[in-house]
C-alpha positions as CSV (number, residue, x, y, z in Angstrom):
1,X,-145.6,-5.2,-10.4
2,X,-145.7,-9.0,-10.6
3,X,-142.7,-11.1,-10.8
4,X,-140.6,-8.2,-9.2
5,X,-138.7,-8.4,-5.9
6,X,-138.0,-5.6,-3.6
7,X,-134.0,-4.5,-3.3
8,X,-132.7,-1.8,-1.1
9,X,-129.2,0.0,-1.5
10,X,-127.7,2.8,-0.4
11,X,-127.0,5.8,-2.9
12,X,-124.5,9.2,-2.5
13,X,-126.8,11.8,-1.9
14,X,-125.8,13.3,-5.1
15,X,-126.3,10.1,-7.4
16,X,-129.4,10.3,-5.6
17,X,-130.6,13.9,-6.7
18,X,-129.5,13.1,-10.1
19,X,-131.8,9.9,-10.4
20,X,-134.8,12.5,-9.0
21,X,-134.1,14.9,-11.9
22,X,-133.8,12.2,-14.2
23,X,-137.1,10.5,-12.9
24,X,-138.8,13.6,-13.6
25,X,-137.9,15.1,-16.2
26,X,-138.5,11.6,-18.2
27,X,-141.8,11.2,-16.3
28,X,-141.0,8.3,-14.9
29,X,-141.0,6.9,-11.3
30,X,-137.5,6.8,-9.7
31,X,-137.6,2.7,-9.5
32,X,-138.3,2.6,-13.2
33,X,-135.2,4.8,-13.8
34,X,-133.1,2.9,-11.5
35,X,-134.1,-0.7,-12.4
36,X,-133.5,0.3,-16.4
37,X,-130.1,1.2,-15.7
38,X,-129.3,-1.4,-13.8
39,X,-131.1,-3.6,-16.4
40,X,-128.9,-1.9,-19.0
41,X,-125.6,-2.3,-16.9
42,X,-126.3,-5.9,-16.3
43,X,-126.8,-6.5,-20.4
44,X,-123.3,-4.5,-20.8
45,X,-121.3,-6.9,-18.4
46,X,-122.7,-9.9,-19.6
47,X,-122.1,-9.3,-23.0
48,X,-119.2,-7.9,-22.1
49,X,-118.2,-11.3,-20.2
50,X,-119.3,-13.2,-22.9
51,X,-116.9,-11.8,-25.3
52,X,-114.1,-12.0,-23.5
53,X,-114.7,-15.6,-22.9
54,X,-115.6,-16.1,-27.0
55,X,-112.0,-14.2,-27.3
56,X,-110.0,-16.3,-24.6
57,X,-111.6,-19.9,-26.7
58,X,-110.0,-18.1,-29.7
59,X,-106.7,-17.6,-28.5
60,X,-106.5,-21.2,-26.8
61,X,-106.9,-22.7,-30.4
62,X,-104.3,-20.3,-31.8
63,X,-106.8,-18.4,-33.9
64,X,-104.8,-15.0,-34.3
65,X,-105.0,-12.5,-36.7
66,X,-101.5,-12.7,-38.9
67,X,-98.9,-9.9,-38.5
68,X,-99.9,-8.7,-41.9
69,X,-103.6,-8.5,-40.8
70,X,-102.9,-6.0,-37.5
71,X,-100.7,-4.1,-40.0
72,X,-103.2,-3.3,-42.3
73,X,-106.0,-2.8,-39.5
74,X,-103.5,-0.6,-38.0
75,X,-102.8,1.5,-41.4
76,X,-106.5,2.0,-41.8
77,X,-107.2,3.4,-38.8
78,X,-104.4,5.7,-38.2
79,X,-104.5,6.9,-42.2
80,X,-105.3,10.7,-41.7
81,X,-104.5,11.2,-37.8
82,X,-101.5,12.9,-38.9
């Protein structure tokens, strides 16, 4: 594959066996499986990350929701869980 590198790690036996089943039963090879989810965890962090840094510039400049605000978001998702 061009542009790729080469990275060795170490799994549980049992992570391991999972991944197998995985890679076969999707047809796919075992680095394809494992480089997708790492691909996937990678996107999940980072946007992740991302957020909470969009959401820490929000609270330095004061930008809260009013008391009223969490009140209502609070009524309309516990309406019902009674």
């Amino acid at each position: 594959m061009a542009g790729s590198s080469v990275l060795t790690l170490r799994l549980d036996p049992k992570l391991k066996d999972q991944l197998d089943r995985l890679s076969k039963a999707t047809s796919r090879s075992r680095s394809f499986v494992a480089a997708e989810a790492i691909r996937e965890y990678v996107a999940l962090n980072n946007w992740q990350i991302e957020e909470t840094r969009k959401a820490l510039a929000e609270a330095d400049r004061g930008e809260f929701a009013s008391d009223q605000d969490a009140q209502r978001l609070f009524k309309k998702w516990t309406r019902g869980a009674r």
